[in-house]
PALO-169330 format. One record per residue (C-alpha): residue in three letters; x, z, y. Coordinates in steps of 0.5 Angstrom, whole numbers, plus 500, padded with zeros to 3 digits. Layout:
N
Ala | X | Z | Y .
...
//
This chain:
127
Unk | 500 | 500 | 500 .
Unk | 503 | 498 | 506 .
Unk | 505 | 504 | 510 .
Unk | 501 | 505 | 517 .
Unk | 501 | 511 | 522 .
Unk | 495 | 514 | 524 .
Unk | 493 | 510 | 529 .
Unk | 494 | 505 | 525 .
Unk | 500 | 501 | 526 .
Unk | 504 | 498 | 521 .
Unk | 511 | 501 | 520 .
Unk | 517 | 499 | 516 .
Unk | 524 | 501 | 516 .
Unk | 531 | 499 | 514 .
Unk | 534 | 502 | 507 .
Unk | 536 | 509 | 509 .
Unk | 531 | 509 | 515 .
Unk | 536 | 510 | 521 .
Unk | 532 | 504 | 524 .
Unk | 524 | 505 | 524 .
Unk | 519 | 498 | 525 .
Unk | 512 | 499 | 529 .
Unk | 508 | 493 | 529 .
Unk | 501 | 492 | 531 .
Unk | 498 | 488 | 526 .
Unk | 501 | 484 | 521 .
Unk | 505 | 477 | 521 .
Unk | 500 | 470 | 521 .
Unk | 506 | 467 | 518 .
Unk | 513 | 468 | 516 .
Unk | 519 | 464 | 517 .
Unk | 524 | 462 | 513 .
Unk | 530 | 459 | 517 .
Unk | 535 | 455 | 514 .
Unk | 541 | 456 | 519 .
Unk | 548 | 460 | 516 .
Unk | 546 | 467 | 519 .
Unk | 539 | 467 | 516 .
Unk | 541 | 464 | 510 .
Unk | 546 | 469 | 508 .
Unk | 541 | 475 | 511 .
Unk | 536 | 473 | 507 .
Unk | 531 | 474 | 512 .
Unk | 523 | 473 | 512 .
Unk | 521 | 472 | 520 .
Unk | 514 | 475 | 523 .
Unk | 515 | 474 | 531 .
Unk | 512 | 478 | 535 .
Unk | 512 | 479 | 544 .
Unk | 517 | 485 | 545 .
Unk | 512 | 490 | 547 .
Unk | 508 | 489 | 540 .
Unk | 514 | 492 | 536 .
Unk | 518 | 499 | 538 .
Unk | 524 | 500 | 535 .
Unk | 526 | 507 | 533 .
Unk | 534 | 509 | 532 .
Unk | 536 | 502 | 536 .
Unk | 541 | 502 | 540 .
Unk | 543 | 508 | 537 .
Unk | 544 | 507 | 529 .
Unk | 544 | 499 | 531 .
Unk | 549 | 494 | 532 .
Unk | 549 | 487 | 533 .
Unk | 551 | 480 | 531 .
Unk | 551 | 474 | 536 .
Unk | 555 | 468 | 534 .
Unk | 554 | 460 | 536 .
Unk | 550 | 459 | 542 .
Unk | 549 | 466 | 544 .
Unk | 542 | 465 | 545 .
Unk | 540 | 471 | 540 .
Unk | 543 | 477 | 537 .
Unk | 541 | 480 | 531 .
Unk | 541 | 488 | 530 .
Unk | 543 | 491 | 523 .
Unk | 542 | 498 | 521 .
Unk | 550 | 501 | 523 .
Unk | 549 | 505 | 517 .
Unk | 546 | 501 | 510 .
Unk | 547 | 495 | 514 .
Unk | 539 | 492 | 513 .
Unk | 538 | 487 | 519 .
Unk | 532 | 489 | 523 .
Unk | 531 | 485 | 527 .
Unk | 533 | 479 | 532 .
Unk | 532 | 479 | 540 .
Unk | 534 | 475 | 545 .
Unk | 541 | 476 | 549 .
Unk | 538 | 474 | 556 .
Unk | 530 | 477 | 555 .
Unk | 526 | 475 | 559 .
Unk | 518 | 478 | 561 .
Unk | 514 | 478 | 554 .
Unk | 521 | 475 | 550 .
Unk | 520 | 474 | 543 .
Unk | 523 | 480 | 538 .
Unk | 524 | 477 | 530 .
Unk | 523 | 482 | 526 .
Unk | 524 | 482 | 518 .
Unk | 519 | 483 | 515 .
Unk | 522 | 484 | 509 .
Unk | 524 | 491 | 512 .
Unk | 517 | 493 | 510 .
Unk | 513 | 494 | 504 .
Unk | 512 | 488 | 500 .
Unk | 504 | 488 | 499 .
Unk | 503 | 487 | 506 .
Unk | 506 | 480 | 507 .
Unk | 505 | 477 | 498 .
Unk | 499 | 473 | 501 .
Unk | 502 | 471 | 508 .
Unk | 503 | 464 | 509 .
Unk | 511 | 462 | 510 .
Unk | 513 | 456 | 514 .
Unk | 520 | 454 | 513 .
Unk | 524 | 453 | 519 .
Unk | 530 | 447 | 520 .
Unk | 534 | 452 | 524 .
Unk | 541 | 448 | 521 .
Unk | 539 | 442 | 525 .
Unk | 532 | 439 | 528 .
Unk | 530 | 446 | 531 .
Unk | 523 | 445 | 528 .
Unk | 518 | 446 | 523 .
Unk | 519 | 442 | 517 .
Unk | 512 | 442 | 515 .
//
């Protein structure tokens, strides 16, 4: 049973759960991207609006991962290593916050749609 707070918010964490997830509702689709990062991390993307996620232990028990164009940084858990999350380097009002989804129980998403990302190459959906 995915784990909600009592006001119902839906919450995750990385594996030893230094670094915390709240998220509103859950994901209409995840993302998978094909680019060298999310490909070695694994990772399945739900995107949300920076104010619909809250990030506990982060900047403390987080550190972060920027690397080709510098657009994004990707956040670990400084402690089991677990990526949490990506955000924008230069966010801007309502900036988009990636959030793995694989960081929360498995039953919340089993029925969520994926749409596979060409983050290699075009930069688009490859459906």
């Amino acid at each position: 049973m995915p784990v909600q707070t009592k006001n119902n918010l839906l919450e995750g964490s990385c594996h030893c759960g230094a670094v915390r997830l709240v998220i509103a509702r859950p994901p209409a689709h995840l993302i998978k991207c094909n680019c060298s990062i999310c490909i070695r991390l694994g990772a399945l993307w739900a995107h949300y609006t920076s104010a619909m996620v809250n990030v506990e232990g982060h900047p403390q028990n987080t550190s972060a991962y920027i690397w080709g164009q510098e657009t994004l940084k990707t956040i670990r858990c400084r402690t089991c290593g677990c990526a949490t999350h990506w955000e924008a380097l230069k966010p801007e009002a309502g900036a988009e916050v990636g959030v793995n989804m694989n960081n929360f129980d498995p039953q919340l998403t089993q029925n969520t749609p994926v749409r596979n990302f060409d983050g290699a190459n075009t930069w688009a959906y490859l459906e």
